[in-house]
C-alpha positions in Angstrom: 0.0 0.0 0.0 0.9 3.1 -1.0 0.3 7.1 -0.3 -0.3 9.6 -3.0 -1.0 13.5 -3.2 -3.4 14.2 -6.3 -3.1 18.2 -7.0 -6.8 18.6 -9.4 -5.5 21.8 -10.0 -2.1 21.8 -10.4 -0.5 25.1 -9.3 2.5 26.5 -7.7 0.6 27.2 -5.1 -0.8 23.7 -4.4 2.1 22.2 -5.3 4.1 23.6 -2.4 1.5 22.8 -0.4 2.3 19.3 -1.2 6.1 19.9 -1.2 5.7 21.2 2.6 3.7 18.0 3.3 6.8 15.6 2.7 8.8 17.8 4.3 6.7 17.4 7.2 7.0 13.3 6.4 10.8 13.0 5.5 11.7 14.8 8.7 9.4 12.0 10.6 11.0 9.3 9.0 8.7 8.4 6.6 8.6 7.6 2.7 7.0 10.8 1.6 4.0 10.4 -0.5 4.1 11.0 -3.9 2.7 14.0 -5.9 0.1 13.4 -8.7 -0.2 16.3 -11.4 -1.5 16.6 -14.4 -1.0 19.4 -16.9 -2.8 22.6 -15.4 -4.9 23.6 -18.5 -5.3 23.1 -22.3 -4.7 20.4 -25.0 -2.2 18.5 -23.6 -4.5 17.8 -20.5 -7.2 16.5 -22.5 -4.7 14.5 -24.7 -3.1 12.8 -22.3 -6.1 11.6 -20.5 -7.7 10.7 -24.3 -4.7 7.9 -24.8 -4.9 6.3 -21.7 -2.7 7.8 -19.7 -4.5 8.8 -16.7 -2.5 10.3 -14.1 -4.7 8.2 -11.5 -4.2 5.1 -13.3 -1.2 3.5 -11.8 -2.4 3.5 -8.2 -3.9 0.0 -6.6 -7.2 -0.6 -4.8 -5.5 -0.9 -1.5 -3.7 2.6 -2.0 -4.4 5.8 -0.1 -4.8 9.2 -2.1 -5.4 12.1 -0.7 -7.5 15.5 -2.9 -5.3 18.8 -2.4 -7.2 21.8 -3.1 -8.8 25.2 -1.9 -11.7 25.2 -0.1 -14.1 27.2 2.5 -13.5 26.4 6.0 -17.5 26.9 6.5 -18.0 24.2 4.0 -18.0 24.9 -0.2 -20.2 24.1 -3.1 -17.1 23.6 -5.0 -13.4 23.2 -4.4 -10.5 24.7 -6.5 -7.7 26.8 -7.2 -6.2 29.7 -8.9 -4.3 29.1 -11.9 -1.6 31.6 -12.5 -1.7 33.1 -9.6 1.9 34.7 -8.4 2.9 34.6 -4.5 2.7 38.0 -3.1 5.5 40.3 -2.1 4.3 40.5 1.2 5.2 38.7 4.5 3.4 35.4 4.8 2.4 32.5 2.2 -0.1 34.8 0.4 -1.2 34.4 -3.4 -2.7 36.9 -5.8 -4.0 37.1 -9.2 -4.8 34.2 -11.6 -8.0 32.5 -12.5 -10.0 30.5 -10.2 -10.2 26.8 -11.9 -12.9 25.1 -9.5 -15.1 21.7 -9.6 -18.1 20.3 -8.0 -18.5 17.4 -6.5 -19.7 16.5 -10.0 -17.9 17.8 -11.7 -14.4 16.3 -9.7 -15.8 12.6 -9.4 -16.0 13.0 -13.6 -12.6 14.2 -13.9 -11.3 11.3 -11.4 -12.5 8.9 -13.6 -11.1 10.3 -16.8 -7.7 10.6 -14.9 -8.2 6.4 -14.7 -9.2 5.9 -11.0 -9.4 2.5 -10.3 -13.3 1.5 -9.6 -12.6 -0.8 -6.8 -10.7 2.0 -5.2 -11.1 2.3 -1.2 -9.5 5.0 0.6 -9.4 8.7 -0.2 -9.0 11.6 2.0 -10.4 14.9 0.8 -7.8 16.6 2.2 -10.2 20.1 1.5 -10.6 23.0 4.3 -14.4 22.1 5.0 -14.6 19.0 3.1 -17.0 17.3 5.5 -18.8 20.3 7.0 -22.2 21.2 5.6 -22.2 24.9 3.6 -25.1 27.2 4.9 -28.3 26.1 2.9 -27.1 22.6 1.8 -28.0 19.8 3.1 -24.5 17.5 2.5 -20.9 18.6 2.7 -19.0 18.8 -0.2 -16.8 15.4 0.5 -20.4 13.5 1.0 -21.6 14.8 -2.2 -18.9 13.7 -3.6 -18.6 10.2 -2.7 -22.6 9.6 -4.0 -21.1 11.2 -7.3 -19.0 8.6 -7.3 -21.1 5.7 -6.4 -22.8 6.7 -9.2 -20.0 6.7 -11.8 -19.6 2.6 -10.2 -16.8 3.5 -7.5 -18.9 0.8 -4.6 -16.4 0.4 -2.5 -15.3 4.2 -2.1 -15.0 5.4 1.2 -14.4 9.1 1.1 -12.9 10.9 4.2 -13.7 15.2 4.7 -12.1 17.6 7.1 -13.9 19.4 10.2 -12.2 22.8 9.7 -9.0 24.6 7.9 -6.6 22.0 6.8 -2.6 22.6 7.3 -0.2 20.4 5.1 3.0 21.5 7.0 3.8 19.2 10.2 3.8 20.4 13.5 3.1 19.3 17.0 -0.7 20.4 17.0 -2.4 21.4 19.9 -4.3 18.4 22.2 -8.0 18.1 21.9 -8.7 19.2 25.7 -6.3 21.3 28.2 -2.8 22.3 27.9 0.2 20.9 25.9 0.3 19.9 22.2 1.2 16.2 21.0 4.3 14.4 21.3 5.1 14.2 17.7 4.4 16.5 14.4 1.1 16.4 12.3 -1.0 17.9 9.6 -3.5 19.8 11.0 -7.0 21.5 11.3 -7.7 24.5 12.7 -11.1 23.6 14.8 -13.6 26.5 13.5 -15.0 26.5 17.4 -11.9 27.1 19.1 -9.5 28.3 16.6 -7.1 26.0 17.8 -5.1 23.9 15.5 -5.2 20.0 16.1 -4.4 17.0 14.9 -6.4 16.0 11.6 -7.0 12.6 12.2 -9.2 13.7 15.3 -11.3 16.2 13.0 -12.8 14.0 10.1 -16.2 12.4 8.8 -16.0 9.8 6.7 -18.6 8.9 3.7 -19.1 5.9 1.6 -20.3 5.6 -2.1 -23.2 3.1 -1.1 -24.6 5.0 1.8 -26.3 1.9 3.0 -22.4 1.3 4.1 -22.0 2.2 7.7 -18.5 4.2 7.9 -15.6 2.7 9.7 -15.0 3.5 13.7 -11.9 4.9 13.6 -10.5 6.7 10.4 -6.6 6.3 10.6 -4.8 9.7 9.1 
């Protein structure tokens, strides 16, 4: 089993994102995971995917991939990024310009499949700020929506995992759930909309299946 970090909207910005994230694993030791990209716009995008050449299509059933992209801590319709967009001048890891390139739940779960996602696929973490939280005047979170798109397109054995807050790729000892002291060890993160506190992921997640007739599993390991 392998880990893999699949940028829908291939950016600079997103793509140190996932740069800072196997920094974060390298310096813990682990094999970092590696970064799936396709082409960020035009012809050759659509080409490649039209000859078979996926750039989901070498991963296993048993893998774990995790969804990098932009989203609304408050929960989003749709999840994205913005191409061309140059990293401000400013202090702090601030972008500006470009065009926003975004997908629904839809709209991503198509583009998955064209990319060559296997259908018996199992584990994928929307690693999304909001992925699992319900946008004002919805009734599902975007990562639930999501995996029913999927089940849809045949995925049945899908189970999707979302993200109770704003997600942080960098590691870091994160703050504990309850009183003092932060953990042990370094972590992604989420900052907990509630407390403003940044945590440990793993302890912030929902998790949906394609067949909702599925019930999820107990404990979601991150």
């Amino acid at each position: 089993m392998a880990g893999y970090i699949y940028l829908p909207v291939p950016t600079q910005e997103m793509l140190g994102f996932a740069k800072d994230w196997q920094v974060g694993q390298r310096a813990q030791g682990f094999v970092p995971y590696e970064i799936l990209k396709n082409y960020e716009a035009g012809w050759r995008k659509g080409f490649v995917r039209g000859i078979g050449r996926g750039v989901l299509r070498g991963l296993s059933a048993q893998d774990k991939l995790f969804v990098l992209c932009h989203g609304r801590a408050g929960g989003s319709g749709e999840i994205g990024a913005e191409r061309g967009a140059k990293r401000a001048k400013s202090a702090g890891d601030h972008w500006v310009g470009g065009v926003m390139k975004s997908y629904t739940p839809a709209g991503l779960a198509l583009a998955m499949k064209k990319e060559e996602l296997l259908k018996s696929f199992i584990d994928l973490r929307m690693f999304v700020c909001g992925s699992a939280v319900v946008p004002t005047g919805q009734a599902q979170s975007f990562a639930e929506r999501y995996a029913l798109e999927m089940g849809a397109l045949g995925y049945k054995h899908l189970w999707v995992t979302g993200y109770l807050g704003s997600v942080r790729t960098n590691y870091a000892p994160r703050a504990l759930g309850r009183g003092d002291g932060v953990t042990p060890t370094a972590h992604k993160g989420v900052e907990v909309r509630a407390t403003g506190r940044v945590e440990r992921a793993a302890n912030h997640t929902l998790v949906f299946n394609s067949i909702p007739a599925v019930a999820p599993p107990v404990d979601p390991a991150v």
